[in-house]
MARVEXLO-391276 format. One line per 4 residues: number of its first residue (from 1); their letters; for each residue x, y, z of N, C-alpha, C. Coordinates in steps of 0.2 Angstrom, whole numbers, plus 5000, padded with zeros to 4 digits. Example, Ala and Ser with C-alpha at 12.3 -4.5 7.8 and 13.67 -1.06 7.14 Angstrom:
<lumpas>
1 = as = 5066/4972/5039/5062/4978/5039/5066/4984/5039; 5064/4989/5035/5068/4995/5036/5064/5000/5039
</lumpas>
This chain:
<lumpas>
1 = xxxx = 4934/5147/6078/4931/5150/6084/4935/5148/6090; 4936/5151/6094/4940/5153/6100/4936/5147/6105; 4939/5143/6108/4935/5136/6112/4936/5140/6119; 4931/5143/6125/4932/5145/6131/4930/5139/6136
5 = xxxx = 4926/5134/6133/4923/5130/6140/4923/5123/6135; 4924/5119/6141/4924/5111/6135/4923/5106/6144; 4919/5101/6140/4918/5096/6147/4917/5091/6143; 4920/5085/6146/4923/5077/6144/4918/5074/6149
9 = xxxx = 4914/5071/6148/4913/5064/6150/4910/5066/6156; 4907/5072/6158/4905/5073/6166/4899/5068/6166; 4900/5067/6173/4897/5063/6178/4896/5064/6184; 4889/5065/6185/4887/5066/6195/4882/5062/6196
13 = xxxx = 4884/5058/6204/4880/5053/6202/4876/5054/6209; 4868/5054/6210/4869/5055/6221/4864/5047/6221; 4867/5042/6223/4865/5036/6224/4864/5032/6216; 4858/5032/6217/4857/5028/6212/4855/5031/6207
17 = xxxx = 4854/5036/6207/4852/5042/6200/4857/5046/6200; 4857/5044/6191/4864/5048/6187/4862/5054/6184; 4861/5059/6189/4859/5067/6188/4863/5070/6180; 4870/5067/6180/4873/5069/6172/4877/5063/6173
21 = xxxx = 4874/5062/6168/4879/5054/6165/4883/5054/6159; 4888/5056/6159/4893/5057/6154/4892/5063/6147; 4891/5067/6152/4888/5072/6146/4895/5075/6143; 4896/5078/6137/4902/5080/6135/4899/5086/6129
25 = xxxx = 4903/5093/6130/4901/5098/6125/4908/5103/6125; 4905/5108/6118/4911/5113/6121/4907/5122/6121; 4911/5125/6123/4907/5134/6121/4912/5136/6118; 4908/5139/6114/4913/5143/6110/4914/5153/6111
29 = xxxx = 4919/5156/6111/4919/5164/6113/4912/5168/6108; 4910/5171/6113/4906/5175/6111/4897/5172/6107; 4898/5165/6109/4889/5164/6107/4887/5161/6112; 4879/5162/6112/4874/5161/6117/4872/5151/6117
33 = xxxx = 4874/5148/6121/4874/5140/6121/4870/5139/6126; 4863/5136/6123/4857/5133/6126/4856/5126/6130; 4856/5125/6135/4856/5119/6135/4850/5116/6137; 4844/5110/6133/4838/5111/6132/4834/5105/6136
37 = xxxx = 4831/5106/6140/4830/5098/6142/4822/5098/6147; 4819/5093/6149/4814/5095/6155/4817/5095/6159; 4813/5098/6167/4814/5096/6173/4817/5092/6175; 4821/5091/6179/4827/5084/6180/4830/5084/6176
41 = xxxx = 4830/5086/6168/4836/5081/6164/4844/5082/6167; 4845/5088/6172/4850/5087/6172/4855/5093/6171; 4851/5099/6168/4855/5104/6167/4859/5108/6173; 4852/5110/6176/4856/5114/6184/4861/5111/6186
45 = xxxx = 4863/5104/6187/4868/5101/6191/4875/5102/6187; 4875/5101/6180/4878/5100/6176/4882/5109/6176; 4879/5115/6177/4880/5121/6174/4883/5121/6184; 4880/5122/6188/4883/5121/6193/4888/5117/6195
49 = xxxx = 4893/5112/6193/4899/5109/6192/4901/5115/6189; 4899/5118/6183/4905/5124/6181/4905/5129/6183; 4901/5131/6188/4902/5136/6191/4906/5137/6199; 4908/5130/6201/4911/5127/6206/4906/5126/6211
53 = xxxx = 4898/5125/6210/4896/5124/6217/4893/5118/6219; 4896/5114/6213/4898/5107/6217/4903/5102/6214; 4903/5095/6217/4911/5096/6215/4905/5088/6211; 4911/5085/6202/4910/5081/6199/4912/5076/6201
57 = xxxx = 4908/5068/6199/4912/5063/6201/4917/5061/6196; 4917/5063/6190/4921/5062/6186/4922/5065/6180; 4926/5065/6175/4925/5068/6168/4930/5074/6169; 4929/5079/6163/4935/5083/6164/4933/5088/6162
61 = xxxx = 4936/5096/6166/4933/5103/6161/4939/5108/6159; 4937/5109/6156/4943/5115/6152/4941/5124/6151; 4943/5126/6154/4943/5134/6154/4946/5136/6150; 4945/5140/6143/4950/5144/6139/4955/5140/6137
65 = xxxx = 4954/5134/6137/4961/5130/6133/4963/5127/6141; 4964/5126/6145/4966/5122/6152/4962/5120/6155; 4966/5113/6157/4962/5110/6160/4963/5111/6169; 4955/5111/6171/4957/5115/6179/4950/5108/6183
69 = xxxx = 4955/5107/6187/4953/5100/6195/4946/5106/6197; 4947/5109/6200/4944/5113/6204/4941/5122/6197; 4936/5124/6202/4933/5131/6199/4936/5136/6203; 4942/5138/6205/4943/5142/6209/4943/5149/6207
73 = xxxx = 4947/5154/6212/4947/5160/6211/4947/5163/6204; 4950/5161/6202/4956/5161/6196/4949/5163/6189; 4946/5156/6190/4941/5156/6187/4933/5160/6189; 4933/5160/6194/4928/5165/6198/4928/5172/6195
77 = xxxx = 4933/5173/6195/4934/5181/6193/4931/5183/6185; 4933/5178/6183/4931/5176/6175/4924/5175/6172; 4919/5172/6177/4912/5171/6175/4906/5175/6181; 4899/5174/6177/4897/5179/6180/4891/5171/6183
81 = xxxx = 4886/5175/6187/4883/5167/6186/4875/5170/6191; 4869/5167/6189/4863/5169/6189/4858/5160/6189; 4858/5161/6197/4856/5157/6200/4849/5154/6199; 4845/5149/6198/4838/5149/6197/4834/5153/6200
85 = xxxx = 4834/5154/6208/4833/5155/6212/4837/5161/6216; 4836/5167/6217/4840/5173/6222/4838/5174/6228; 4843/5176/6234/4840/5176/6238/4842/5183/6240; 4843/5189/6240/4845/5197/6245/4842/5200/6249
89 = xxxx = 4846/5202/6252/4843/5206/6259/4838/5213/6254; 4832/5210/6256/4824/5213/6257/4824/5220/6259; 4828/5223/6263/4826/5230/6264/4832/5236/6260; 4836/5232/6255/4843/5235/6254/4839/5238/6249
93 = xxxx = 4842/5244/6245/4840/5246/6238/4842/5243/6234; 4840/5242/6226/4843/5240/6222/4849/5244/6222; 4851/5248/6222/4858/5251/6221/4863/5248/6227; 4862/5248/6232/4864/5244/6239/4865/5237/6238
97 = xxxx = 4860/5234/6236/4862/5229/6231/4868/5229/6229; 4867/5229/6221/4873/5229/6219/4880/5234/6222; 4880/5237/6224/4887/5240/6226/4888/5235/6233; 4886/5230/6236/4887/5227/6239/4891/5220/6235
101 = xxxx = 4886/5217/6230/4890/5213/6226/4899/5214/6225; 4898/5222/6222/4905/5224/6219/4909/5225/6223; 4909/5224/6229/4915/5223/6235/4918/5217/6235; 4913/5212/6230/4917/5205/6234/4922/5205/6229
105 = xxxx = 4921/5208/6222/4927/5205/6216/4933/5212/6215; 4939/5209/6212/4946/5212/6215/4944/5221/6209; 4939/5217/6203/4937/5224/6199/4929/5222/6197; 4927/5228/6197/4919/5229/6195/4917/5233/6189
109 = xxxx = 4911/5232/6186/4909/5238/6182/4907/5245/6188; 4904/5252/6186/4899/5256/6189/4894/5252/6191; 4891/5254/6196/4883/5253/6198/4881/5255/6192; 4880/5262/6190/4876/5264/6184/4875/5261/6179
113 = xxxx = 4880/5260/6177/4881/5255/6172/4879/5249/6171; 4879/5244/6178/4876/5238/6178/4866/5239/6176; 4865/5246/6182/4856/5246/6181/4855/5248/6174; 4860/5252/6170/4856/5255/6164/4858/5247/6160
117 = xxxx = 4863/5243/6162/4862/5236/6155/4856/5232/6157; 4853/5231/6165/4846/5228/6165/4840/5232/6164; 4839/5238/6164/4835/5245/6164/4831/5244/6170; 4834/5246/6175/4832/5247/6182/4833/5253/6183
121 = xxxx = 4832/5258/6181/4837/5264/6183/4829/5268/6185; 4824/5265/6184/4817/5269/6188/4818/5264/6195; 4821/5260/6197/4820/5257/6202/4825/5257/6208; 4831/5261/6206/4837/5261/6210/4837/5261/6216
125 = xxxx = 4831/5267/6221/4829/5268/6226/4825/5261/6229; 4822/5258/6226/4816/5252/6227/4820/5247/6229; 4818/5245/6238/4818/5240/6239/4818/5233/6239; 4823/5229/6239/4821/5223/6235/4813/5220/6236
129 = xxxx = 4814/5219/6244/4804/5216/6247/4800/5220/6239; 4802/5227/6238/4795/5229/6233/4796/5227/6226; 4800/5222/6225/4803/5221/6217/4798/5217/6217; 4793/5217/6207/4791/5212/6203/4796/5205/6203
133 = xxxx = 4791/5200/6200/4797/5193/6199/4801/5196/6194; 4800/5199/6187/4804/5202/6182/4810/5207/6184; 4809/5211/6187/4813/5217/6191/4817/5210/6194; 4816/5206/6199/4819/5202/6205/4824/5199/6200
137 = xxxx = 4824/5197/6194/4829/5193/6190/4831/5199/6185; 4832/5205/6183/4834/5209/6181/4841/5211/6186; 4839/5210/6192/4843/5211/6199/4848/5208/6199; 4845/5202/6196/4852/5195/6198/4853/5194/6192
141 = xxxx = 4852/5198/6187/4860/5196/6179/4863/5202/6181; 4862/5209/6183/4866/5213/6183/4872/5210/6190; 4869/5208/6195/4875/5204/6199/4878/5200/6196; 4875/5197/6190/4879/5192/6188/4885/5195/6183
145 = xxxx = 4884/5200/6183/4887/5203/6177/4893/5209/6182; 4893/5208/6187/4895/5215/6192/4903/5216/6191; 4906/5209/6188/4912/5209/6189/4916/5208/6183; 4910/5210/6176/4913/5211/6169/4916/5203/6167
149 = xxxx = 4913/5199/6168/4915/5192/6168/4914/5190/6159; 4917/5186/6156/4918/5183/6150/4914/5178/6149; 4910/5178/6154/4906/5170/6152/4902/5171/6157; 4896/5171/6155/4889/5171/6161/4886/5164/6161
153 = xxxx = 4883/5163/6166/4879/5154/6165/4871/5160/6170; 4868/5156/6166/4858/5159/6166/4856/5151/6169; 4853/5150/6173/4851/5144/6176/4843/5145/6175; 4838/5145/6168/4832/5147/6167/4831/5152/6171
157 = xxxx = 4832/5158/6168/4833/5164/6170/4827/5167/6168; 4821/5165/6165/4816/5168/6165/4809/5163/6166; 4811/5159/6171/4805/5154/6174/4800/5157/6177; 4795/5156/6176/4790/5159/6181/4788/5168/6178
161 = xxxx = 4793/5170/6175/4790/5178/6170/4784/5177/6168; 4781/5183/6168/4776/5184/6160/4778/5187/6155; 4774/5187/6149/4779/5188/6143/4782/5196/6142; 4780/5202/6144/4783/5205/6143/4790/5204/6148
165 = xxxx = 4791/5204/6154/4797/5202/6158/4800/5199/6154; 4799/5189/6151/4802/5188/6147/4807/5191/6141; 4801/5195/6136/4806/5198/6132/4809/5203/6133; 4810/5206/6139/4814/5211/6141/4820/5206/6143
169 = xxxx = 4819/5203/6145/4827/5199/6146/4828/5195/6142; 4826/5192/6137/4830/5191/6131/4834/5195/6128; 4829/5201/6128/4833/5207/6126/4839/5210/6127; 4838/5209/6134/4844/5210/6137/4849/5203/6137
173 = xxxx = 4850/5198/6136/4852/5193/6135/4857/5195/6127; 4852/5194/6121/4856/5196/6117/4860/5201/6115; 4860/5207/6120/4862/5214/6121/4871/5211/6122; 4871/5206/6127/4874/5203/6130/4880/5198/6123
177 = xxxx = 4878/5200/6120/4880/5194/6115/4884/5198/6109; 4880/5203/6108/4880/5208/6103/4890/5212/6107; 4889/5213/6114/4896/5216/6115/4900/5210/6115; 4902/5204/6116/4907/5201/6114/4905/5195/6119
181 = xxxx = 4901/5194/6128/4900/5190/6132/4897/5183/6129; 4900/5179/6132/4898/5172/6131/4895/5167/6135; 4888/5167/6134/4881/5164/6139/4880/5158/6137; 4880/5156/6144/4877/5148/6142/4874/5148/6148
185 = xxxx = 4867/5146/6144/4860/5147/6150/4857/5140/6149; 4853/5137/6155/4850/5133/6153/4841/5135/6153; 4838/5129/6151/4831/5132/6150/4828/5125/6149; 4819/5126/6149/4814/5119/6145/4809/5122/6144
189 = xxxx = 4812/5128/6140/4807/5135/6135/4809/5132/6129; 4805/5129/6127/4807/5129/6118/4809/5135/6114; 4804/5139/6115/4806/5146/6112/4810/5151/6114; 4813/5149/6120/4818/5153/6123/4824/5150/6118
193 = xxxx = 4824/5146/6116/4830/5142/6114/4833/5144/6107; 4826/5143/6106/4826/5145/6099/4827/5152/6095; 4824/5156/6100/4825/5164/6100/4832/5164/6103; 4834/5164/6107/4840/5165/6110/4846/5163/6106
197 = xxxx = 4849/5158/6106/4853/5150/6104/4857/5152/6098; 4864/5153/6097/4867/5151/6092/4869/5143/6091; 4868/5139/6096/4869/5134/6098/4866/5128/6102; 4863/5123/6102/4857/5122/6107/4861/5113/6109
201 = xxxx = 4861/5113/6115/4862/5107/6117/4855/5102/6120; 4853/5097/6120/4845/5094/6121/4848/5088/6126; 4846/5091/6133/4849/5083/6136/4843/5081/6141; 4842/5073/6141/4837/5069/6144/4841/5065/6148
205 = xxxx = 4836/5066/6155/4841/5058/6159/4848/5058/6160; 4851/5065/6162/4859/5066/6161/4862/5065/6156; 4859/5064/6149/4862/5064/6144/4861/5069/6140; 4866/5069/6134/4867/5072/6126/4862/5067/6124
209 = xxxx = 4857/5072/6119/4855/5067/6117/4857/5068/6109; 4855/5074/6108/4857/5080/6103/4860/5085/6104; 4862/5090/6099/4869/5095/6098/4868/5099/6091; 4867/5104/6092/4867/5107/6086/4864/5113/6085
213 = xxxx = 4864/5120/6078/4859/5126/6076/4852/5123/6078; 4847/5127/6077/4841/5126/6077/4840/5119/6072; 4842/5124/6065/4842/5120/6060/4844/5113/6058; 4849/5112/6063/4856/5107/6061/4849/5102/6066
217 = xxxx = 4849/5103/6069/4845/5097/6075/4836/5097/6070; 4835/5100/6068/4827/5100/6066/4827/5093/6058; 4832/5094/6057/4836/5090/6049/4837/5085/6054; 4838/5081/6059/4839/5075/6060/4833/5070/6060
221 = xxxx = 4826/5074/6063/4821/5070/6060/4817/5069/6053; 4821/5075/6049/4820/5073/6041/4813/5075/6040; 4809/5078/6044/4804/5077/6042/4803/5088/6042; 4799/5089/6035/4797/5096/6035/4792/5102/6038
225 = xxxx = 4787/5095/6039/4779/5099/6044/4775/5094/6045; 4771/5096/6051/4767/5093/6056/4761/5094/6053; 4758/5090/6053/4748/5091/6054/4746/5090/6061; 4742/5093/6063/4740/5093/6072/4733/5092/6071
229 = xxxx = 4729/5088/6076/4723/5087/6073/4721/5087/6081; 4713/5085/6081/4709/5081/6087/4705/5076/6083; 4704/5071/6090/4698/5065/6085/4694/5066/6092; 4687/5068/6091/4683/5066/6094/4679/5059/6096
233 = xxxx = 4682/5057/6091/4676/5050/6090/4682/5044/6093; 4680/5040/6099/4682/5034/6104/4685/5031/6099; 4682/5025/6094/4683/5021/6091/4687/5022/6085; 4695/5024/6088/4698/5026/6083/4702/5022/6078
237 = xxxx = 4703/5016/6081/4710/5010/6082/4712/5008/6073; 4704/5009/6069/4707/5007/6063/4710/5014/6058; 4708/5018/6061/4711/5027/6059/4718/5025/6061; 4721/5024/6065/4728/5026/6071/4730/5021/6064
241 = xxxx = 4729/5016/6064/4733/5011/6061/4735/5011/6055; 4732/5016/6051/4732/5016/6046/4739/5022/6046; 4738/5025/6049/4748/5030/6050/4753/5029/6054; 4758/5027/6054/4761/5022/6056/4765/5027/6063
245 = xxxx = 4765/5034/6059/4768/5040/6062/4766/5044/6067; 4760/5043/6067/4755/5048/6071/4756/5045/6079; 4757/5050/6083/4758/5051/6087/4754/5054/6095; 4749/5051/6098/4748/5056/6103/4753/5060/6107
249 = xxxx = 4749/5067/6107/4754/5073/6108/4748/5076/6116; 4752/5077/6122/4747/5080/6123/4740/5075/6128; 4733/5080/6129/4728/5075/6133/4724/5077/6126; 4718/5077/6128/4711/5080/6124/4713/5075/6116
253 = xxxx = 4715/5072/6117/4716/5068/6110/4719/5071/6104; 4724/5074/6106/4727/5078/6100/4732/5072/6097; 4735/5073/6090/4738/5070/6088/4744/5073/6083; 4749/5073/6082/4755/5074/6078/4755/5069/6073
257 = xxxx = 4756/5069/6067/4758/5066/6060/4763/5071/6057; 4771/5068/6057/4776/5071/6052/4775/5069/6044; 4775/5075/6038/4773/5074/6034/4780/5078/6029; 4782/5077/6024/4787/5080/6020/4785/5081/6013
261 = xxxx = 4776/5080/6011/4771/5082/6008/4766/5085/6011; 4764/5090/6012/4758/5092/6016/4751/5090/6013; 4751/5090/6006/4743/5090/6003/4742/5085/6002; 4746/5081/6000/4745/5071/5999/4745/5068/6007
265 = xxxx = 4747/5072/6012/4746/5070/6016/4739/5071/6020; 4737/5076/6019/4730/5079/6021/4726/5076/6019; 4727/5075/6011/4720/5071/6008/4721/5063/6011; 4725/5062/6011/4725/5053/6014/4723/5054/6021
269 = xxxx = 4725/5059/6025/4722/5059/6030/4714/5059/6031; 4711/5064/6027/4702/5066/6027/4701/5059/6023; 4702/5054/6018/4700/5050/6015/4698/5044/6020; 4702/5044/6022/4704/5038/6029/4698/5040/6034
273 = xxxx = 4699/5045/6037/4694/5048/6042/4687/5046/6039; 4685/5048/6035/4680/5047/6031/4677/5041/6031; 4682/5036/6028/4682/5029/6028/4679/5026/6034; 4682/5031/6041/4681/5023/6045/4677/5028/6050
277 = xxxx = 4673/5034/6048/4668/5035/6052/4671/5040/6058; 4678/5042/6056/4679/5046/6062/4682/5052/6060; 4679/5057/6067/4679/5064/6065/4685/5068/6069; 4687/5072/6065/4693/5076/6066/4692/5082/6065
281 = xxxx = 4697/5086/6068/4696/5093/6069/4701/5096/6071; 4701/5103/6071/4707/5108/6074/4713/5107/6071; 4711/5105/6064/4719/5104/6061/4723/5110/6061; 4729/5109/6061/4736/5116/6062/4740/5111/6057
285 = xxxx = 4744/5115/6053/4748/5111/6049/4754/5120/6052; 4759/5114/6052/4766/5119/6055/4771/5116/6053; 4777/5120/6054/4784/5118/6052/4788/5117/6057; 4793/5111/6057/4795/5106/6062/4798/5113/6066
289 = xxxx = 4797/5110/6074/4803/5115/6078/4806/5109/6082; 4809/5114/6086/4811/5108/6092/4809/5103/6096; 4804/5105/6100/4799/5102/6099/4798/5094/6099; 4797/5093/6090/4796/5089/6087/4802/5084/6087
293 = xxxx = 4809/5088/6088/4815/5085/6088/4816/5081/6096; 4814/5085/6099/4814/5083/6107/4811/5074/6108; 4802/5076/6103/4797/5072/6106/4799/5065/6101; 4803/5067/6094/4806/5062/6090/4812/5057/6093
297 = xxxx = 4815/5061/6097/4820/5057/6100/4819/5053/6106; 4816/5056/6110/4813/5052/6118/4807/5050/6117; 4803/5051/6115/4797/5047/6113/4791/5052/6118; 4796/5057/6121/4790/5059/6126/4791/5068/6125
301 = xxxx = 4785/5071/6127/4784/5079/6127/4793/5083/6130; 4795/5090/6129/4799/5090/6132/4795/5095/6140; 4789/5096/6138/4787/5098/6146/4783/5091/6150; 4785/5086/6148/4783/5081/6152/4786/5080/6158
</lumpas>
C-alpha cells in the first residue's frame, strides 16, 4: 500500500500540558483513518499540525514519501480540510459559497459537481444564515473538497448532527473513499469509527495508545462479550469481590464484566447474587466493541 502521510514522534506542547506527546502513525492511499479519542485527547491539534495551521514543537511529517519542515503551498493544493467549526458569509448562497472557495486554488472541480457529491442541489439558492447544522457541514466538505484534493482531514465532522444528518454524511464520506480519496477524520463517536474506519487510531492524553482494524484492536483485550447489569441493592461489596473483572461503567450502578464464556458466566453470576442478597437487573449480554477496548486501556469511559 502506497504510504501518503506518516508522522514521527510529534510533539506540541503549550506550557505544561503535552496536547500531543510523541504520537507517531502512518496513512495509507485511498482508506478512511480514524483517529479515536475523548475530548482533549489531542486529536484536533495533532490533524491541525498536518494541515499547517500550527506549527510542531518537534517530530517529523512525511507527505507522499517526503519529508516537508513546513505544510506549504505545495502541499495545500493537495489536501482538502473541514474545520470542527465554519464560519461563512451569512448572506452568500450556497453556490456563492462555493464559487468563492474555488477562486482561491490554481484548479477546482464545477460548483455542480461539488453540490451534487454533498446533495445540496435543493439548496443552491439558500442562504447560508438559513442552513440546518447538517446542510452547514454538508457546505464545509464540499469546500473541503473544492480543489479535488488527495487527502481530506474531517475534524469531527459530524458533532452536534442528528442521526439522519449524521448518516447522510457518512454516506457521503464513504462515497469519498469508494472513488480513490484518502480521509483522515478525527472523531469520540464510537460508531462513527467503527462504521466509517478502515483503520482506527485511539489516543488519550496526547498519546497512541492503540493502532489497528476494528478487529485487530478488539483481540487485544482477549475478551469475546460483555454482561451489562444494574444492582440495585447498596450493600454490594461481598458481590463486587467476588469478580475480579467487573467494572463500574457509567452512573445509576451499571456494571461491565468481560466474559469469553457467556453461560458459565451468567450462572456464576445469578448464583452469587443470590448468595449474598443482591438484586440485579437489566442484564444486556453483547459483543466486545471499542468501547470496551478504549475503557480496558485507560481505565476510564471514552466519553468521559
Amino acid at each position: 500500500m502506497e504510504e501518503v502521510v506518516r508522522v514521527a514522534n510529534l510533539k506540541k506542547y503549550y506550557g505544561d500540558v503535552k496536547a500531543v506527546d510523541g504520537i507517531s502513525f502512518e496513512v495509507f492511499k485511498g482508506e478512511i483513518l480514524a483517529i479515536l479519542g475523548p475530548n482533549g485527547a489531542g486529536k484536533t491539534t495533532t490533524i491541525e499540525i498536518l494541515e499547517g495551521l500550527r506549527n510542531l514543537d518537534s517530530g517529523e511529517i512525511y507527505f507522499f514519501g517526503k519529508k516537508v519542515k513546513r505544510i506549504d503551498e505545495r502541499i495545500k493544493e493537495l489536501i482538502g480540510v473541514q474545520l470542527q467549526s465554519s464560519a461563512f458569509l451569512e448572506n452568500l448562497t450556497v453556490k456563492e459559497t462555493i464559487d468563492f472557495f474555488r477562486g482561491l486554488y490554481q484548479r477546482s472541480l464545477p460548483t455542480t459537481q461539488l453540490i451534487e457529491t454533498v446533495s445540496l442541489q435543493d439548496k443552491v439558492k439558500s442562504r447560508v444564515k438559513n442552513l440546518s447544522g447538517g446542510q452547514l457541514q454538508r457546505l464545509a466538505l464540499a469546500i473541503a473538497l473544492v480543489n479535488d484534493p488527495e487527502i481530506i482531514f474531517l475534524d469531527e465532522p459530524t458533532t452536534g448532527l442528528d442521526p439522519q444528518a449524521r448518516n447522510l454524511l457518512w454516506k457521503t464520506i464513504l462515497e469519498l473513499k469508494g472513488s480513490g480519496k484518502t480521509v483522515i477524520l478525527t472523531t469520540h463517536y464510537m460508531e462513527e469509527a467503527e462504521k466509517l474506519a478502515d483503520r482506527i487510531i485511539i489516543i488519550d492524553h496526547g498519546k497512541v495508545i492503540a493502532k489497528g482494524t476494528v478487529d485487530q484492536l478488539i483481540r487485544l483485550i482477549n475478551k469475546e462479550s460483555f454482561i451489562e447489569f444494574t444492582i440495585s441493592t447498596s450493600d454490594n461489596k461481598k458481590f463486587l469481590d467476588t469478580f475480579s473483572e467487573i467494572k463500574q461503567i457509567g452512573e445509576n450502578g451499571k456494571y461491565r464484566l468481560p466474559t469469553s464464556n457467556v453461560e458459565k458466566t451468567l450462572v456464576s453470576l445469578l448464583e452469587r447474587a443470590k448468595e449474598t442478597n443482591v438484586e440485579i437487573d437489566n442484564i444486556v449480554i453483547r459483543r466486545a466493541n471499542l468501547e470496551d477496548v478504549f475503557l480496558d486501556l485507560t481505565g476510564h469511559s471514552l466519553r468521559d
